[in-house]
C-alpha positions in Angstrom: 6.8 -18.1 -4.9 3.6 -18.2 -5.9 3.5 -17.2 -9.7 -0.3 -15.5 -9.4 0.5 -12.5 -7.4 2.5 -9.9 -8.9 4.3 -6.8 -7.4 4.7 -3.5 -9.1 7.8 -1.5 -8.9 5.9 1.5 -8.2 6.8 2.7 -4.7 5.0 5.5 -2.0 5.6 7.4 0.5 2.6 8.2 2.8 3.8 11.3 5.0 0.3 11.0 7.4 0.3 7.3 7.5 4.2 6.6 7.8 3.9 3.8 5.5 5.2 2.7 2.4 2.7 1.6 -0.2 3.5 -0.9 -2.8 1.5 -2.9 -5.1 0.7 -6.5 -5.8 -1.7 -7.9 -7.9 -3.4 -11.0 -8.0 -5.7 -12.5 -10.8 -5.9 -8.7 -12.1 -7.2 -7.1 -9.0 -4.6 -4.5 -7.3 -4.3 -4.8 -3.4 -2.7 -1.7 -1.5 0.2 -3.2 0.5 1.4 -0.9 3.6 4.6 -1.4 5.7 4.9 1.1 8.1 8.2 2.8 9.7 7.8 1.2 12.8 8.4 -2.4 10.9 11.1 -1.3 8.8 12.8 0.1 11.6 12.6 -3.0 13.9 14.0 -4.6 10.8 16.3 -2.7 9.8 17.2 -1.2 13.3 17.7 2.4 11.6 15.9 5.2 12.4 12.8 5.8 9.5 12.4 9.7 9.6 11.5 10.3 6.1 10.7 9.4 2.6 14.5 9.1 1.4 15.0 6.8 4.2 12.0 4.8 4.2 12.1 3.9 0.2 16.1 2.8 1.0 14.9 0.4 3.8 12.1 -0.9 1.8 14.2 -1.3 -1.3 17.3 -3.0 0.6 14.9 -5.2 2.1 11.9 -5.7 -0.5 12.2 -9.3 -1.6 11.1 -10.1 2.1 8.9 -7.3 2.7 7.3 -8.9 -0.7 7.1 -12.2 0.7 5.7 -11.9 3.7 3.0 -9.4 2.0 2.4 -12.5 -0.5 1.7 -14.8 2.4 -0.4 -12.4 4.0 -2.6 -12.3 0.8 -3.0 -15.9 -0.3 -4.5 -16.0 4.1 -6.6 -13.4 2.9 -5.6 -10.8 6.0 -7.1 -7.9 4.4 -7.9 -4.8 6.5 -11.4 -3.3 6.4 -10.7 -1.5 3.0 -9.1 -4.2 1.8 -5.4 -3.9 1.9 -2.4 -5.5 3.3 -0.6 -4.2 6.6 2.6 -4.9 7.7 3.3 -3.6 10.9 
C-alpha cells in the first residue's frame, strides 16, 4: 500500500449518478473517487437499489474498492474533471 494516498471515511450517496463517492487524498490534494451500482453489484452480485444498500456493499467491500481506486490514481486515470471511476 502506498503510504502517500489517504482515504477518508467520509462516504456518499449520489441518487442521479448511482455512485458512491469516497475520498482519497494524495500529497494534500482531494480526488473524488466514484464506484457506481453497476460495479458493486457485479461484485457483490446483490441488487444496488438504494443508498442503505449501496453504503453496505461499499463498506463490506471497501479495502478493495480502495485499492483498486489507489492503483487507478498512482496511473493517473482521471476523468475530464479529475476524478476516479470505477465502473
Amino acid at each position: 500500500m502506498n503510504q502517500s494516498i489517504i482515504f477518508t471515511d467520509q462516504l456518499s450517496w449520489d441518487e442521479n449518478r448511482k455512485v458512491v463517492v469516497f475520498m482519497g487524498q494524495q500529497s494534500g490534494n482531494l480526488i473524488e473517487c466514484l464506484v457506481s451500482a453497476g460495479y458493486l453489484q457485479n461484485l457483490s452480485q446483490l441488487q444496488i437499489d438504494d443508498e442503505a444498500m449501496a453504503l453496505k456493499v461499499f463498506s463490506e467491500y471497501r479495502f478493495d474498492l480502495e485499492d483498486l481506486a489507489e492503483e487507478l490514481i498512482e496511473a493517473e486515470e482521471f476523468n475530464q474533471l479529475g476524478q476516479i471511476e470505477i465502473n
